[in-house]
C-alpha positions as CSV (number, residue, x, y, z in Angstrom):
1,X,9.1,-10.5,42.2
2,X,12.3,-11.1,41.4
3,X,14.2,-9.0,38.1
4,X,16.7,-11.1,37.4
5,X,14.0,-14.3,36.5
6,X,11.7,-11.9,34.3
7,X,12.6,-12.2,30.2
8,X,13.1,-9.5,27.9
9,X,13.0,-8.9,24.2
10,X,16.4,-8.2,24.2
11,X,17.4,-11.3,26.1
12,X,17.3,-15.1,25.9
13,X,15.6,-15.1,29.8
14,X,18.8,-16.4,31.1
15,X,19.4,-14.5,34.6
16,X,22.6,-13.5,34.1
17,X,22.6,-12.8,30.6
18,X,23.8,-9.1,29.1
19,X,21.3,-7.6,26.9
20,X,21.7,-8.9,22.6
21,X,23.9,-7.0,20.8
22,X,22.5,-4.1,18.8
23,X,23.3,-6.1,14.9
24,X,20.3,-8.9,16.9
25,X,17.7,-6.7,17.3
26,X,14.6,-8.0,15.8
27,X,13.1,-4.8,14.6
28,X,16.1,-3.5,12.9
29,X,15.8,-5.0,9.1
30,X,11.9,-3.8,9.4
31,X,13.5,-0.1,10.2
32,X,16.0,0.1,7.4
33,X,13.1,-1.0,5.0
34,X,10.9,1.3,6.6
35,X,13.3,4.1,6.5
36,X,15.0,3.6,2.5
37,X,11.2,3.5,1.3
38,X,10.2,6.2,3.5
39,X,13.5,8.2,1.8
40,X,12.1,7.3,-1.3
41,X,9.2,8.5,-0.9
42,X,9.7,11.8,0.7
43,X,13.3,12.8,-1.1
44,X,11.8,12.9,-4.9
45,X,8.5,14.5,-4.1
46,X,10.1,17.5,-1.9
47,X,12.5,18.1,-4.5
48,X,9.9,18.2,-7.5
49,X,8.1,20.4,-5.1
50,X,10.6,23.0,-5.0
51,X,11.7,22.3,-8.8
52,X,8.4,22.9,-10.2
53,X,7.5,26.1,-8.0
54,X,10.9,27.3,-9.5
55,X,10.6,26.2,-12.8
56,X,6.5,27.4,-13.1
57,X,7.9,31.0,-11.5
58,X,10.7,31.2,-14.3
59,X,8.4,30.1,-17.4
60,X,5.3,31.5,-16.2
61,X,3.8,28.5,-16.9
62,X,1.9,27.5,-13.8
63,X,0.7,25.0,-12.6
64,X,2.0,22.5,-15.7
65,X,5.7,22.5,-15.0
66,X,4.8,21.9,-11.2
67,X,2.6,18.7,-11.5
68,X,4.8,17.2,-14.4
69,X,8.1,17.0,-11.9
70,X,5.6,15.9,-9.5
71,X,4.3,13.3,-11.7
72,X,7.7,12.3,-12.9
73,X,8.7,12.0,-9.1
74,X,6.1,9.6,-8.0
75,X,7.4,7.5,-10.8
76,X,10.9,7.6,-9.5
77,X,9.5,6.8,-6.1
78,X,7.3,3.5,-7.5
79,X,11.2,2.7,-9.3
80,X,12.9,3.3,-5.5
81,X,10.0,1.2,-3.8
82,X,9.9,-1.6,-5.7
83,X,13.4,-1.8,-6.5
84,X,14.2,-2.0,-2.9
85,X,11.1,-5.0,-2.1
86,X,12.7,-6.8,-5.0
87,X,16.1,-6.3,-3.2
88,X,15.0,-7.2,0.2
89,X,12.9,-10.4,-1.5
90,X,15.7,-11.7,-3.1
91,X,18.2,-11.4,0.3
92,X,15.0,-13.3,2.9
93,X,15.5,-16.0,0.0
94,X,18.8,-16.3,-0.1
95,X,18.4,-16.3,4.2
96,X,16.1,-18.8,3.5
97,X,17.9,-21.4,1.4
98,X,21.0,-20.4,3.5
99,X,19.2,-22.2,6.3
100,X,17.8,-25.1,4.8
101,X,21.2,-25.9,4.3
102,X,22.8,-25.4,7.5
103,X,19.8,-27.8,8.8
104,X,20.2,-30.3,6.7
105,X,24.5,-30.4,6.7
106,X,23.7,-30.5,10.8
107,X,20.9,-33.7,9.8
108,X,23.7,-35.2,7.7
């Protein structure tokens, strides 16, 4: 079998061609989503973690301290979350409409 025929993800199936670019990957705007909500996610709650330990050790007030900066740090994570959907929503629109136009100036 020959290589040079076979396609690849990273490559229109030309023979000759040199793989895409890394800014044409198809997996990359899934990444940065995954990894600003994954951020999110993980940054708040480790810090309330360590927060509340500290705070519960220096009030004596265990375990109330601890699960309100927990609680308080899922709530900044559901802000993070959504606030980056909404984000990435409004910017596949915008894509969208973008080429709608570019089709129809090509119709025209």
């Amino acid at each position: 079998m020959n290589n040079q025929n076979q396609s690849s993800p990273f490559t229109s199936g030309q023979p000759d061609e040199a793989p895409a670019s890394r800014s044409a990957v198809w997996y990359e705007p899934a990444m940065e989503i995954f990894a600003q909500a994954s951020a999110w996610i993980v940054g708040p709650i480790v810090a309330a973690l360590f927060l509340g330990k500290w705070l519960d050790k220096k009030y004596n007030s265990e375990p109330w301290l601890f699960l309100v900066t927990v609680g308080l740090a899922f709530l900044i994570s559901c802000f993070g979350i959504v606030r980056i959907t909404l984000a990435y929503i409004k910017k596949i629109e915008e894509d969208a409409k973008n080429k709608i136009k570019i089709e129809q100036e090509k119709n025209n």
